[in-house]
The first five atom37 places (N, CA, C, CB, O) and aatype in JSON, in Angstrom:
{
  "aatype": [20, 20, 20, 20, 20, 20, 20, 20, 20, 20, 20, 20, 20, 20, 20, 20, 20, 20, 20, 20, 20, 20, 20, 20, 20, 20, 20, 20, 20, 20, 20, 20, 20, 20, 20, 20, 20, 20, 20, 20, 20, 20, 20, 20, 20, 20, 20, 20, 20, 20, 20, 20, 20, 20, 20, 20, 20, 20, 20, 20, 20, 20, 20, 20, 20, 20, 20, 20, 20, 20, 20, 20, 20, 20],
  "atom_mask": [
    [1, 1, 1, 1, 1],
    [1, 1, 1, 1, 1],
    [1, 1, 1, 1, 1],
    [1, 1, 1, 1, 1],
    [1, 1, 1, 1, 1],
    [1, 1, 1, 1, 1],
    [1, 1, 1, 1, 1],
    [1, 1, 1, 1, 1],
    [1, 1, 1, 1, 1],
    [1, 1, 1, 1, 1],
    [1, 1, 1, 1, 1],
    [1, 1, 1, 1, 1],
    [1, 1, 1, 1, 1],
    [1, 1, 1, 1, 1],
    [1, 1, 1, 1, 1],
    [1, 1, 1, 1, 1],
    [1, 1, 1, 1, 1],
    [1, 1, 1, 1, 1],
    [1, 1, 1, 1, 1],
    [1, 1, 1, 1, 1],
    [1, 1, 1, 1, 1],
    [1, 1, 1, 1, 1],
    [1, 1, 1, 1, 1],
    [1, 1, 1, 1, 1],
    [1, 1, 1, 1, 1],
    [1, 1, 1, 1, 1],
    [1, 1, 1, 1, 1],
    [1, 1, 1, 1, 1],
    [1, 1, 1, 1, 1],
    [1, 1, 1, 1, 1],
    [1, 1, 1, 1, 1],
    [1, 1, 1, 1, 1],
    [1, 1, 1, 1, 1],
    [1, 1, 1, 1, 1],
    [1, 1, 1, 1, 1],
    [1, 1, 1, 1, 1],
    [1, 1, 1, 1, 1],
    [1, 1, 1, 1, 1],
    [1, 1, 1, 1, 1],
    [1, 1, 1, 1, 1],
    [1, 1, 1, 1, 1],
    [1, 1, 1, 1, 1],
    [1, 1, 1, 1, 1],
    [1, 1, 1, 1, 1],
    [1, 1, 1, 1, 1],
    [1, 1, 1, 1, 1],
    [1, 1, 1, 1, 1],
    [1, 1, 1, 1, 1],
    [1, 1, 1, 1, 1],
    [1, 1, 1, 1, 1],
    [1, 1, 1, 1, 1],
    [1, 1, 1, 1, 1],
    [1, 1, 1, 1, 1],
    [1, 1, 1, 1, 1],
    [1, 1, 1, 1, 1],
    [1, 1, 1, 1, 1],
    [1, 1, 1, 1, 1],
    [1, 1, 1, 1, 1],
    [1, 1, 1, 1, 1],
    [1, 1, 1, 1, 1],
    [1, 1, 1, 1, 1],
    [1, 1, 1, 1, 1],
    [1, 1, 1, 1, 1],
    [1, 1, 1, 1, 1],
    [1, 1, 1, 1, 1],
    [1, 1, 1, 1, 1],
    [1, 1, 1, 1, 1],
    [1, 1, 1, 1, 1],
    [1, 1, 1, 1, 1],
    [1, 1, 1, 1, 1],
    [1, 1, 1, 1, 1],
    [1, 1, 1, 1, 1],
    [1, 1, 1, 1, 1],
    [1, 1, 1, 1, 1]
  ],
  "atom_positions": [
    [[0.84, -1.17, 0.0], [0.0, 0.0, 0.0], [0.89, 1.24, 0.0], [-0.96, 0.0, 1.22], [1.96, 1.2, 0.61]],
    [[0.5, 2.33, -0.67], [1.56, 2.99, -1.36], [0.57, 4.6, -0.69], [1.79, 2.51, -3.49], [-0.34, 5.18, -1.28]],
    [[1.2, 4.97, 0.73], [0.61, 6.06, 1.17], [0.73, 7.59, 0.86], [0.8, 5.93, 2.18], [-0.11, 8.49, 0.86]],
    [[2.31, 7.56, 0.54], [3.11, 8.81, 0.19], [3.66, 8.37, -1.38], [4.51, 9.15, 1.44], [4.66, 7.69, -1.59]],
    [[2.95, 8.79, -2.18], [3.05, 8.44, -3.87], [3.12, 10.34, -4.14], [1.14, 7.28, -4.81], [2.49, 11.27, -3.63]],
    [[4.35, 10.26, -5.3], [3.85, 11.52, -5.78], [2.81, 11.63, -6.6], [4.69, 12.12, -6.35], [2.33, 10.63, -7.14]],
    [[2.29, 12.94, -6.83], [1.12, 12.99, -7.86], [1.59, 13.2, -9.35], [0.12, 14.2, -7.48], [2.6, 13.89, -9.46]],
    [[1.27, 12.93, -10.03], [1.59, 13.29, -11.23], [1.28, 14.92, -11.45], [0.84, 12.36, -12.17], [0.25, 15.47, -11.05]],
    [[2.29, 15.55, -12.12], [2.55, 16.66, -12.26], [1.47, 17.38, -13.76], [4.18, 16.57, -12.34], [1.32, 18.59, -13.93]],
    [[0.94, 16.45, -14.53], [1.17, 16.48, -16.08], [-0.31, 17.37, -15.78], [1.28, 14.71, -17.27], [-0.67, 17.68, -14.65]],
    [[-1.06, 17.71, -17.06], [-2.33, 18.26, -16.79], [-3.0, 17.67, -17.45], [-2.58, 19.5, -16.93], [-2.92, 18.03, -18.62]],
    [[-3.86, 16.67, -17.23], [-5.38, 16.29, -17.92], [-6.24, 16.48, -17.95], [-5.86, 15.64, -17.94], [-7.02, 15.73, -18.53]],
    [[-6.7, 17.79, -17.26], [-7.86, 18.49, -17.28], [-7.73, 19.48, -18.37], [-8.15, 19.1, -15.98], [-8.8, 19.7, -18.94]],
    [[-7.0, 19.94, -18.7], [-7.02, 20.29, -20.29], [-7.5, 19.42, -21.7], [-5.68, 20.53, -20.53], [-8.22, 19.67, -22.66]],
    [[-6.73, 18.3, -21.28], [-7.62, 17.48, -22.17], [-9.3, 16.52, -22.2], [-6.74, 16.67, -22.35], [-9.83, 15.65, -22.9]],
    [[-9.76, 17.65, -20.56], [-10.78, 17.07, -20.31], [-12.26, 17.37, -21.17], [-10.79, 17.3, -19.02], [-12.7, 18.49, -21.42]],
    [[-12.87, 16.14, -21.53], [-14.02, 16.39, -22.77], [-14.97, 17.58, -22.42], [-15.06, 14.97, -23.02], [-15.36, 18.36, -23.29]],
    [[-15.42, 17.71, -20.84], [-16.2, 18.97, -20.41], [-15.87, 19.86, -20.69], [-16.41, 19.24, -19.37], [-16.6, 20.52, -21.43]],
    [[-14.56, 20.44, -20.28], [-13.63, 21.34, -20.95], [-14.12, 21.74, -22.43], [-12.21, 20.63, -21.02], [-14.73, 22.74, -22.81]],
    [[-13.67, 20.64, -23.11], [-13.86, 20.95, -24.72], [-15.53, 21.5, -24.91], [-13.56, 19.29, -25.76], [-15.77, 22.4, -25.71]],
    [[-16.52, 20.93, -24.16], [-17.6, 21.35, -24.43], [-18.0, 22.83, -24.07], [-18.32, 20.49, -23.95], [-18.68, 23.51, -24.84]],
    [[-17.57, 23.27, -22.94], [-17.62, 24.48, -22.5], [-17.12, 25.25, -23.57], [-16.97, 24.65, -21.3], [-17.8, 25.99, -24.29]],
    [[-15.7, 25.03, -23.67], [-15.07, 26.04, -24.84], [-16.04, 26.07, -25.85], [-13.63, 25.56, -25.53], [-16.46, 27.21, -25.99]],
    [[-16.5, 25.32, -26.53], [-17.53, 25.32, -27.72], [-19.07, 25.97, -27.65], [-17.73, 23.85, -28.05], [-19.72, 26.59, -28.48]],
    [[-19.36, 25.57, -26.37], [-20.18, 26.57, -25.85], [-20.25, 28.25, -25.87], [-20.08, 26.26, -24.79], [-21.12, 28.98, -26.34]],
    [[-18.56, 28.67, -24.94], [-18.75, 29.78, -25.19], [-18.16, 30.37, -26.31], [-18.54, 30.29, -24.28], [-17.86, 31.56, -26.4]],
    [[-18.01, 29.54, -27.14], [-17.53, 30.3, -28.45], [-19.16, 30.24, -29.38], [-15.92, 29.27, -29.4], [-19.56, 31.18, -30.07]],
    [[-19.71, 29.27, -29.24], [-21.45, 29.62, -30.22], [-21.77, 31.03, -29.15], [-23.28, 27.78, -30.01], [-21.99, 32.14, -29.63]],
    [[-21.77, 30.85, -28.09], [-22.56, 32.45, -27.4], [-21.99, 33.85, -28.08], [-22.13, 32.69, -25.47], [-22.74, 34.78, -28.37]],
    [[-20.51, 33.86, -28.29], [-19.81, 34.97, -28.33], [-20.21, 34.67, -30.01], [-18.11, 35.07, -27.58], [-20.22, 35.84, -30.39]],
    [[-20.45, 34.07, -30.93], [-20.41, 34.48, -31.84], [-21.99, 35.01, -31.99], [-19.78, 33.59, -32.67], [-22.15, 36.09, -32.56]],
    [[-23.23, 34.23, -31.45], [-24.5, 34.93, -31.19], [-24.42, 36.38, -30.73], [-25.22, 34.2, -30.19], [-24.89, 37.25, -31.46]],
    [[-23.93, 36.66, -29.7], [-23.84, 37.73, -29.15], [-23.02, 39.11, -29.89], [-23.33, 37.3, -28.0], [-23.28, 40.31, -29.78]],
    [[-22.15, 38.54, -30.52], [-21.3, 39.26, -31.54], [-22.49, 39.55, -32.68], [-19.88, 38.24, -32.15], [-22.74, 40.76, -32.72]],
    [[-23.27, 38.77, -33.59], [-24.27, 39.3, -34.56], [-25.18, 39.43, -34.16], [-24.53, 38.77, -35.52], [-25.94, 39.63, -35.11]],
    [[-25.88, 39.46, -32.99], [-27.1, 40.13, -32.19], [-26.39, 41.97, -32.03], [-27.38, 39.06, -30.23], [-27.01, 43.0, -32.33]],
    [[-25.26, 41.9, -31.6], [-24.68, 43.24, -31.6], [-24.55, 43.95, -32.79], [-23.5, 43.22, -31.09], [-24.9, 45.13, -32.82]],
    [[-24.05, 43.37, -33.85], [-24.32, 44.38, -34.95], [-25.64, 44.49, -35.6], [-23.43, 44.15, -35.98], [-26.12, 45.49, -36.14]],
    [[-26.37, 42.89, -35.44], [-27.64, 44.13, -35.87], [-28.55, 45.17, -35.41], [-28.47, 43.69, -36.25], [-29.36, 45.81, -36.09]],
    [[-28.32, 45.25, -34.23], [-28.71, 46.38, -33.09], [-27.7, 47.27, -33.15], [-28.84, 45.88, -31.55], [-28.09, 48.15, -32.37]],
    [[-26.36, 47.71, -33.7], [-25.57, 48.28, -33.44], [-26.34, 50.05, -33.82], [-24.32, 47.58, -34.18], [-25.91, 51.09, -33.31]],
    [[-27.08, 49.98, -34.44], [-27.79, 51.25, -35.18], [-28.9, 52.22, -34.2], [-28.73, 50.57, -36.56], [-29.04, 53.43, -34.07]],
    [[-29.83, 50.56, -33.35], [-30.64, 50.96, -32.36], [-30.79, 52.8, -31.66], [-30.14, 49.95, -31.35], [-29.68, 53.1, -32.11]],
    [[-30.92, 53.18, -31.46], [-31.38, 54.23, -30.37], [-31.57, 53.18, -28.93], [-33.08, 55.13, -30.92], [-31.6, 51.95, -28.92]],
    [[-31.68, 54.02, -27.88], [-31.71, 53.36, -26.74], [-33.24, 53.31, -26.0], [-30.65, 54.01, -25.9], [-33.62, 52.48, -25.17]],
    [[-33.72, 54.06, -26.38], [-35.81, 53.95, -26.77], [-35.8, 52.5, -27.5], [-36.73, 55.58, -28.37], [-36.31, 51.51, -26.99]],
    [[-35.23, 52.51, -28.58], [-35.81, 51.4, -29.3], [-34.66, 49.77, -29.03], [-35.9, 52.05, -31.17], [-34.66, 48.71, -29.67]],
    [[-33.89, 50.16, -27.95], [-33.78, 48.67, -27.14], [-34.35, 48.35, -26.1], [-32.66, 48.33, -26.74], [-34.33, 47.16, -25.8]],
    [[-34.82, 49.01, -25.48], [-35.39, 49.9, -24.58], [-37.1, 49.02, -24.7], [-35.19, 51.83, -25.19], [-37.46, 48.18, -23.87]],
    [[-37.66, 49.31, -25.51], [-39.09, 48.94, -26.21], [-38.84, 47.26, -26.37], [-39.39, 49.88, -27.98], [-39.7, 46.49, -25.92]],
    [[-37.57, 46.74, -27.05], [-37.24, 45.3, -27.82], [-37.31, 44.67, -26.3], [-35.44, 45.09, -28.9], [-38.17, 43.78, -26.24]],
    [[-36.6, 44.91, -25.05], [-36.14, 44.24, -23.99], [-37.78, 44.09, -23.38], [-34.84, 45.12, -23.04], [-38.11, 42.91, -23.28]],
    [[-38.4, 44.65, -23.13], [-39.94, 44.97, -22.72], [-40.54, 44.15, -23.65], [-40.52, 46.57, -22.82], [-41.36, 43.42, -23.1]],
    [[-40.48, 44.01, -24.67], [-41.65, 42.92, -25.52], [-40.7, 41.94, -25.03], [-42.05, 42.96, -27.55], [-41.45, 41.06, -24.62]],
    [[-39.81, 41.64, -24.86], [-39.21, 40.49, -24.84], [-39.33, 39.74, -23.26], [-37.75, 40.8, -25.33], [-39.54, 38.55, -22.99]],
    [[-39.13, 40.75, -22.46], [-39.75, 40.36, -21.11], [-41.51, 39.93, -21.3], [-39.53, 41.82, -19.97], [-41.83, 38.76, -21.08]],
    [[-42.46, 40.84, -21.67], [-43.37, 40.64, -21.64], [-44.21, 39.48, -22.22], [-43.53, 41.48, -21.82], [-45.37, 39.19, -21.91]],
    [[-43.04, 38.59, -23.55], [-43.74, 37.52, -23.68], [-42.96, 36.72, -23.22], [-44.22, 37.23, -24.81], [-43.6, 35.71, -23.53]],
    [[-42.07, 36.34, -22.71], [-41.28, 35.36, -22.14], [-42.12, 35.14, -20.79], [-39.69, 35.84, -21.96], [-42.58, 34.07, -20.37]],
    [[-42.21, 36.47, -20.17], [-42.62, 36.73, -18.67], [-44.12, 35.75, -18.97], [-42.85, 38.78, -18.12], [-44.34, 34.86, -18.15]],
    [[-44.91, 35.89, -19.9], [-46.66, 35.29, -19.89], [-46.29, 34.08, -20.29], [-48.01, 36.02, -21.05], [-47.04, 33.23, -19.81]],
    [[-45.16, 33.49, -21.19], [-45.21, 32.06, -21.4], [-44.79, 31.19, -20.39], [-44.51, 31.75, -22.44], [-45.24, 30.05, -20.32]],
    [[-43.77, 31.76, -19.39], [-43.26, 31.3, -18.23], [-44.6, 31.68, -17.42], [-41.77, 31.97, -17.76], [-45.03, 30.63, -16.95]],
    [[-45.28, 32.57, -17.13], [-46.8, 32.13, -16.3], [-47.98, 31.25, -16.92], [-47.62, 33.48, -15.97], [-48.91, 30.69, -16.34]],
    [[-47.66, 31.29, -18.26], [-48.8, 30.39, -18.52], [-48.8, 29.01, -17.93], [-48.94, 30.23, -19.89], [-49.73, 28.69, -17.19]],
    [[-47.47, 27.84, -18.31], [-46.64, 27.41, -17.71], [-46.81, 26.79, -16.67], [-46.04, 28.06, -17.59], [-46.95, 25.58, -16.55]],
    [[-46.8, 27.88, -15.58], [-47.04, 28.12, -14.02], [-48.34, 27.59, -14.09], [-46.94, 29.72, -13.35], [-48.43, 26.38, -13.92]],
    [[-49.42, 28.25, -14.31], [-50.38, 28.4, -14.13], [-51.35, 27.14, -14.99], [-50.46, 29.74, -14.36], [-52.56, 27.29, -14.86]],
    [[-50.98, 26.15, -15.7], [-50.75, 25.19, -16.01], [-50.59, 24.38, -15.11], [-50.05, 25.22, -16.64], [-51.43, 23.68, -14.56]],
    [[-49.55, 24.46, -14.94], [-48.85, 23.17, -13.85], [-49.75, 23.09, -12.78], [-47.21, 23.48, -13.11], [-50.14, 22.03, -12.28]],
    [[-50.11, 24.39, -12.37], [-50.82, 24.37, -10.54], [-52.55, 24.09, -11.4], [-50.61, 26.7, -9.14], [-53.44, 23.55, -10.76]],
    [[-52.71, 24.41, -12.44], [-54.22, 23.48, -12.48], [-54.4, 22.46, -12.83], [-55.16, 23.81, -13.13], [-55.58, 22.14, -12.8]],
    [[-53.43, 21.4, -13.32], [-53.2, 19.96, -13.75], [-53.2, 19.51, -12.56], [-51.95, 19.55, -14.58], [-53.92, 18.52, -12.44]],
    [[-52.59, 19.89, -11.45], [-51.44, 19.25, -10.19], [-52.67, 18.56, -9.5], [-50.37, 20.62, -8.92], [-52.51, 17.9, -8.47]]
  ]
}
């Protein structure tokens, strides 16, 4: 039984597959986020302003519909 072993020094968490997935991950976001930015790049701040509000407002009712769903099935 081998109590005091060194550890290996090397790095395999670099070559770890989660790793690779993350990276790929945040490289699809940054490139979304990169052409979501230029086509808004023109915007006024009223009219992101207005986009973020419809966008809350139907996200916000599909996530209560949802809700409100669930608790009358239950």
């Amino acid at each position: 039984m081998r109590l005091f072993t060194k550890r290996k020094t090397g790095s395999n968490i670099a070559n770890h597959p989660s790793l690779k997935v993350g990276l790929l991950i945040a490289e699809k976001q940054r490139k979304a986020a990169d052409y979501l930015s230029r086509k808004t790049q023109y915007w006024n701040r009223n009219s992101k302003i207005v986009a973020l509000v419809i966008f809350c407002l139907l996200f916000g009712g599909a996530c209560l519909l949802l809700l409100i769903k669930a608790i009358i099935h239950f």
